[in-house]
Each structure stands twice: as structure tokens, then as C-alpha cells.
N, C-alpha and C positions, 0 to 999 in steps of 0.2 A: 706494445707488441711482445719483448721480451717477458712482460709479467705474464702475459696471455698462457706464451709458448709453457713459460715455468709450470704453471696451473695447471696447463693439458698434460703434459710429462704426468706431473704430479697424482693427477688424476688415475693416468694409464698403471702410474708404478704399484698405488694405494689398492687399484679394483685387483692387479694379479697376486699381491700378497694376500687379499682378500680371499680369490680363488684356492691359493695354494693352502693355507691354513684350513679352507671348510675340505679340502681336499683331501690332506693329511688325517683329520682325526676320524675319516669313515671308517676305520678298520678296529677301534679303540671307544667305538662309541655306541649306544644299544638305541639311542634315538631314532626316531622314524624316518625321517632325512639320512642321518646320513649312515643309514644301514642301506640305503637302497644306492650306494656308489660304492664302486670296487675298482680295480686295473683290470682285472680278470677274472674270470670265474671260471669252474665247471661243473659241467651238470654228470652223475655218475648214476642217475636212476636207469640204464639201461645196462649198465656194467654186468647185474646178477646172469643175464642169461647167458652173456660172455664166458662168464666162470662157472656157469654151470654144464654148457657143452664143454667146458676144458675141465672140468673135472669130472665126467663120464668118460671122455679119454681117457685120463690117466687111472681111474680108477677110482677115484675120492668117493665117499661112500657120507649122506648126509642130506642135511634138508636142502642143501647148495643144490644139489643134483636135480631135486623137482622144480623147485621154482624159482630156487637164488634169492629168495629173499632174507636170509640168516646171517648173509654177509655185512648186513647194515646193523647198524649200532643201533640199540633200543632206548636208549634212552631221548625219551619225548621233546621235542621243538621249547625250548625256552626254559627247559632245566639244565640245573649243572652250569648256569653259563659263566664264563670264565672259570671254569674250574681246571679246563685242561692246562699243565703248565709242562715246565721244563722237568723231565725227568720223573714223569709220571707214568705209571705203565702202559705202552701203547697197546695194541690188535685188541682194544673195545669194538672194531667193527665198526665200516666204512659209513660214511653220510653221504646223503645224496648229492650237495650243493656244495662246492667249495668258492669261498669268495675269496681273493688276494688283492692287499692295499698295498701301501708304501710301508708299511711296517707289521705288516702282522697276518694272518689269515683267519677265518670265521668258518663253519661249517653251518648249514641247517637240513634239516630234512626236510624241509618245505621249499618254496619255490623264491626264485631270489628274491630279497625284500623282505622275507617273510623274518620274526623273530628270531637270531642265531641262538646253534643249541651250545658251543662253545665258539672259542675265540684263543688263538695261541700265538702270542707276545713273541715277535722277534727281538725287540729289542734294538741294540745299534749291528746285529748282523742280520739285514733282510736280502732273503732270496727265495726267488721260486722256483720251486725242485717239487712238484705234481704228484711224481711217481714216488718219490720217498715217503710223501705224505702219505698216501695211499696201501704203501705196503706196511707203512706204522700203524696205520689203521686197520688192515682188515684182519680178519681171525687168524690167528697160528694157523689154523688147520688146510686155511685157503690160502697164504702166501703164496706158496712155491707156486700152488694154479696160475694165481694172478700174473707172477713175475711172467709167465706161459701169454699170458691173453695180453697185454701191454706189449705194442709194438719196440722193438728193439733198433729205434731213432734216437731223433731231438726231445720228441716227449719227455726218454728215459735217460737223457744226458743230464744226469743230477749236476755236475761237476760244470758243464758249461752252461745249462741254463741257472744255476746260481752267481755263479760268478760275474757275468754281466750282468746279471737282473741284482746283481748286491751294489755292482758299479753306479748303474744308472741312476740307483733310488738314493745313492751319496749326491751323484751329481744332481739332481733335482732338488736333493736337501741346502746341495750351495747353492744354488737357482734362486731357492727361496730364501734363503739368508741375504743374499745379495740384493735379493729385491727389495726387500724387507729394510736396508741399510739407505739405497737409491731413494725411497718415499721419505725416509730420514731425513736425508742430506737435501732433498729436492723444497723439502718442506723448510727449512732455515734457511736455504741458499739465497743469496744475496748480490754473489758476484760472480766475477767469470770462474775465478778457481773452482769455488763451489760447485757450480755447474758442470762444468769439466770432473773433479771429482762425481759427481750423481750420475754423469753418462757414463763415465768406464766404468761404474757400479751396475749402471743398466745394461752396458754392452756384456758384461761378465755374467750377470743374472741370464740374458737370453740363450746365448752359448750355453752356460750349465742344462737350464730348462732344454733348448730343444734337444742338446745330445742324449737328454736324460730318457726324454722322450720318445725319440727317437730309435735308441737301442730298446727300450720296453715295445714300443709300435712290430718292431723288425723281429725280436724274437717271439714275441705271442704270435705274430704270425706263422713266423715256423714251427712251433710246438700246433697251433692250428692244424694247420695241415698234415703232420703229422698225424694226428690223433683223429680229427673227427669224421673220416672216411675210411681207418684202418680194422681191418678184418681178422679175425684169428679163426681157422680153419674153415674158414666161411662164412663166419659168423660178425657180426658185425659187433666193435668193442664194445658199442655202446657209453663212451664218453665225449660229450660234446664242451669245447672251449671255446670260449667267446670273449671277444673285447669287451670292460669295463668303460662303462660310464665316466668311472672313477678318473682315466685317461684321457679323457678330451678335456675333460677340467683342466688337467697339467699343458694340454696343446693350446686352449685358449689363455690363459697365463702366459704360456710362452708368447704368443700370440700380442695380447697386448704390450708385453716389458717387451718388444720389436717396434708394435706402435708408439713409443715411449722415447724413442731412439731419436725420432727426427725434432723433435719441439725441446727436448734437454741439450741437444744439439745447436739447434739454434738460441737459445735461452746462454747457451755457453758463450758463443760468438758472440751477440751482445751484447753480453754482461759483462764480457772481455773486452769490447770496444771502447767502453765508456772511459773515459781518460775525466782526471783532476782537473779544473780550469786552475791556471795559475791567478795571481792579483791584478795584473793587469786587465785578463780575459772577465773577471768578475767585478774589475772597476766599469769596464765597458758595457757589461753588460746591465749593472747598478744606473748606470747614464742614461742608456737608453731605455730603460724600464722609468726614469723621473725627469722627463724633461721639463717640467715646470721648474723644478731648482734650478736646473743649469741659464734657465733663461733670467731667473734670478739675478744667481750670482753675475749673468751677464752684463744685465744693468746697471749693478752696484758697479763693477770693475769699470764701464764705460764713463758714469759722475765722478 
């Protein structure tokens, strides 16, 4: 039964590091899987007509004004990719599609899943900040509009949706290092100590995972809300955000290093039970496993 419980642990720890890794490299990866997973996305093809009522307000004078469609970047679905870096010149002009992983974001002009036309590397500083992106992106000549047509919320709280969304994606990175440590140690584990180490490895992996998750679940929701019902002078913004795929991944991960909890647990306790038989314990038991000798020796000693 302890070997059983070990095996099941073991299993639950191996399939979430599993998850987390296929998890992690959708934002860094052009493959056909795992372009189709994100944390979050937004859709900005309705944005133009946003900026182009707000810039007949103010005056902007340009092809934004008839149809808004100027404000989008020209360059075509699956060029250029990975070309955008750090410290490149931004206002090339907004994409339609913004995707957001755990470490990086991707644009395409096409429809989610579809080829990204770039992809820009956070590195070890990830955070989601929408509206920065956005206003990096679009033309000089339409900023100021934009800043205009983007609700003045959570959407545009660069400073608090980075800052927790930078938190979360460390804590799910310990989540998964921990977990990653738990299949380690559950896999050599032998005895009680072991065990007991592999659980508080697992108990610390789920804690990371769920708060990781958690604060990511709670703030796309409020950037949600903010954004994809808000209006600017009537006019609807036209940018829709939506929960990634990419996130329930991290929830069933969590998910399982939880199921993971009771079978290393028990695995612990009985691994820890097992006590040394001393020589006595193992003469007696050596007896009772050969009773033909002893009936033996019994013989001999009674001639």
C-alpha cells in the first residue's frame, strides 16, 4: 500500500510538471500547439472605428478618420517574426490580436492560433500592462486619440496590472520548480524522511501554483470588465479580452500537485512507521519461517 500511495503521488507530481512546462513555452514557441495557448489575449480589430470617432472630435485629419484602418501595422501574418525586440522603434502600428503567456507576448493580425507576426521577449521581467503595449504600437500621429478612446480604469493601470501580474508568473515559476523537485524526490524516495521531504515539496508547489493563479484569474478579470463593455463618446472601444487557455493549464496543474497531497502523505506515515527489527525480532522470525530445523535440532537434543 505505501508503494502504491508513492507511485500515485508520483504520478500526480510528474503529469503537473508535465503540464507546466508544455504551458510555459506557448509564448516562445511558433509551433502549431503551442501557439494556440495563451493566459490572455485581446482582440483589437474593432478598436479603429473607436479612434476614428475620436479623432473627428478632436480634429485628426487622415485615413483614421474614414475607416481606421491605418492604425494597424502592415506588415503581413508571419513576417518579421521575432523580430520585435527590446529597444526597437515602437508606433509601427497596432495588430489586431494580442496574445499574453508567462513570459512574453505575441501579436498576429489574424485570428487567434493563426501564425504570430511577432513576439516580444520579457524575459525574467513579465507583466501585463495592455495599454502600454498599445500605445507603443500605434502611430505617433494617433496616440494622443487613443490615450482619449481607452477607458481611464484597471485596463490602464500599467503600474498595478504589472506588478501583480509580474508576482504571480514568479510565483507559478516556484510552483513549478517545486513541483519539478516533489517527482525528484518522490521518485528515489525510500523512506519516511523522504516522503515527508516530497510532501512539503508538493505542499509548497500548490500554494505557489494556486496563488499564482489565482492572482492572474482575479486580475484578467478585472481588466475584463473594464475594457470589454467600455464606451468612448458612444462609441464602443472595441477591444475584447478574454481568458487564455494557457490558464486553465496552470489551474489543472495546480489541480493535480493538490491531488498529490494525500497519497505522499500517506506514503510518508508509512514509510515512517516501519521500524528495524532488532536480532531477536529476526531470530524469531528466522524460527518461525524453518520449523523443520527446529524439530531437528529438537530430536538431536532429546538422544
Amino acid at each position: 500500500m505505501p508503494s502504491f500511495c508513492a507511485g500515485l503521488g508520483l504520478t500526480f507530481s510528474f503529469a503537473a510538471v508535465v503540464l507546466l512546462v508544455f504551458g510555459q513555452i506557448t509564448q516562445i514557441n511558433s509551433d502549431l500547439i503551442p501557439r494556440h495557448l495563451r493566459i490572455v489575449s485581446i482582440d483589437t480589430s474593432g478598436l479603429g472605428v473607436a479612434v476614428a470617432s475620436a479623432a473627428r472630435s478632436a480634429g485628426v485629419t487622415g485615413t483614421v478618420v474614414g475607416n481606421g484602418s491605418d492604425i494597424y501595422a502592415s506588415t503581413g501574418v508571419g513576417e518579421a517574426y521575432f523580430v520585435k525586440k527590446t529597444g526597437e522603434s515602437p508606433h509601427a502600428g497596432l495588430y489586431k490580436v494580442y496574445e499574453w503567456g508567462l513570459w512574453s507576448y505575441c501579436t498576429t493580425q489574424g485570428d487567434l492560433g493563426d501564425a504570430r507576426s511577432y513576439c516580444y521577449t520579457r524575459s525574467i521581467h513579465p507583466s501585463f500592462q495592455p495599454a502600454q503595449v498599445l500605445l507603443q504600437d500605434v502611430n505617433v500621429e494617433y496616440a494622443e486619440v487613443l490615450k482619449t478612446v481607452l477607458p481611464d480604469n484597471v485596463f490602464t493601470a500599467d503600474t498595478y496590472l504589472g506588478e501583480w501580474t509580474q508576482a504571480a508568473t514568479y510565483l507559478i515559476m516556484a510552483g513549478s520548480l517545486l513541483s519539478a523537485l516533489t517527482a525528484i524526490v518522490s521518485f528515489f524516495a525510500r523512506r519516511g524522511c523522504a516522503f515527508l521531504l516530497a510532501s512539503l515539496l508538493n505542499l509548497g508547489a500548490f500554494v505557489g501554483l494556486f496563488s499564482g493563479a489565482m492572482v492572474y484569474t482575479v486580475i484578467v478579470a478585472r481588466a475584463r470588465s473594464a475594457i470589454n463593455d467600455a464606451t468612448s463618446a458612444g462609441t464602443d472601444v472595441g477591444i475584447t479580452l478574454e481568458y487564455g487557455n494557457g490558464l486553465w493549464v496552470v489551474w489543472a496543474a495546480c489541480g493535480l500537485a493538490l491531488c498529490a497531497v494525500v497519497p505522499l502523505a500517506f506514503a510518508m506515515c508509512a514509510g515512517g512507521a516501519r521500524k528495524v527489527p532488532s536480532s531477536e525480532e529476526r531470530l524469531k522470525e528466522r524460527l518461525s519461517q524453518e520449523p523443520s530445523e527446529v524439530v531437528v535440532v529438537a530430536n538431536k537434543e532429546e538422544q
